[in-house]
C-alpha positions in Angstrom: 45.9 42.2 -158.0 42.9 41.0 -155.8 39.8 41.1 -157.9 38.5 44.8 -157.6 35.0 45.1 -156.9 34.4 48.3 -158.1 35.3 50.8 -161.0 36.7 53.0 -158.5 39.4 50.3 -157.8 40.2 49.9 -161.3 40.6 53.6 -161.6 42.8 53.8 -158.5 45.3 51.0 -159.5 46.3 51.5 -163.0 44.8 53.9 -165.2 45.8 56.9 -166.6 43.8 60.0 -167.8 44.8 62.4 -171.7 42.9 65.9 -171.7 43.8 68.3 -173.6 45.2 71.5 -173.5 43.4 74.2 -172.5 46.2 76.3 -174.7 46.0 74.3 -177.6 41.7 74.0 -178.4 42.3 77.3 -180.2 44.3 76.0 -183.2 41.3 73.9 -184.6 40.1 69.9 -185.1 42.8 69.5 -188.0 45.6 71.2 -186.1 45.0 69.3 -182.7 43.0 66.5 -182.2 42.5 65.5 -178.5 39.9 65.1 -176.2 39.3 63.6 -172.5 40.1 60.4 -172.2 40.7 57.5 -169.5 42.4 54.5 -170.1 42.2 52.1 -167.7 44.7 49.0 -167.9 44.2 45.7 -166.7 46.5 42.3 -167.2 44.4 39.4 -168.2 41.3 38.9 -170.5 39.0 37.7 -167.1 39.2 41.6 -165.7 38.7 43.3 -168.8 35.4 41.2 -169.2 34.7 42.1 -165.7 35.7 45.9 -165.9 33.7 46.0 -169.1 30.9 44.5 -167.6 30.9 47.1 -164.2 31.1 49.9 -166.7 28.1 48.2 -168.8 26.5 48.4 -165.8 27.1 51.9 -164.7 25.8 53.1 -168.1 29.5 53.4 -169.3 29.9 52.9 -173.0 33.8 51.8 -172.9 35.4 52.2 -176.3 37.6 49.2 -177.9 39.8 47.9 -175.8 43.3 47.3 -177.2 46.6 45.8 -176.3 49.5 47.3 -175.3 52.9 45.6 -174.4 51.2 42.5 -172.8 48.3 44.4 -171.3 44.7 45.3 -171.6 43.6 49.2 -172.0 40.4 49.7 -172.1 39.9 53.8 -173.2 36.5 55.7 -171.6 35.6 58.9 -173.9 33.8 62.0 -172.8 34.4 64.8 -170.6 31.1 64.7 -167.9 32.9 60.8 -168.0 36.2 61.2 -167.5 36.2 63.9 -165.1 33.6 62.1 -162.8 35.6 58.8 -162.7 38.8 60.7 -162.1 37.6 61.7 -158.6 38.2 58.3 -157.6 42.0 58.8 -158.2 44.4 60.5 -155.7 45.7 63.2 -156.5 49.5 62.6 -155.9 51.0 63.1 -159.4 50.6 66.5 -160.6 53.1 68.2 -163.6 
């Protein structure tokens, strides 16, 4: 991947988003526990020191980053959050 000057490319190349269902918030915090959240995944330690620093910089708080498989996720809490960096993805996949 070409370094991505932006959070929007970030978001458009490999991230994924977990809100919950709408169906579910009824059955209360200890029944079901989820909120909205993006991960955003990124392969080497250089971009997640760079994405971590744009979203520093946009007034982002990121939460801990983490690895999975031999990847970088970096998770970004909040609904206002999450639903305003998810207009930078397409919306091609829809279940």
């Amino acid at each position: 991947m070409a370094e991505p000057a932006s959070i929007a490319d970030y978001v458009r190349t490999n991230s994924y988003a977990r809100v919950p269902n709408a169906e579910r918030l009824d059955e209360g915090w200890a029944a079901y526990k989820k909120g909205y959240e993006l991960r955003i995944v990124v392969k080497t330690r250089h971009e997640l020191k760079q994405l971590r620093r744009l979203l520093l910089d946009a007034e982002i708080q990121p939460g801990k980053a983490f690895r999975k498989a031999q990847q970088w996720v970096v998770p970004v809490y909040g609904k206002a959050t999450v639903t305003e960096l998810l207009k930078y993805k397409s919306k091609a996949r829809r279940k």
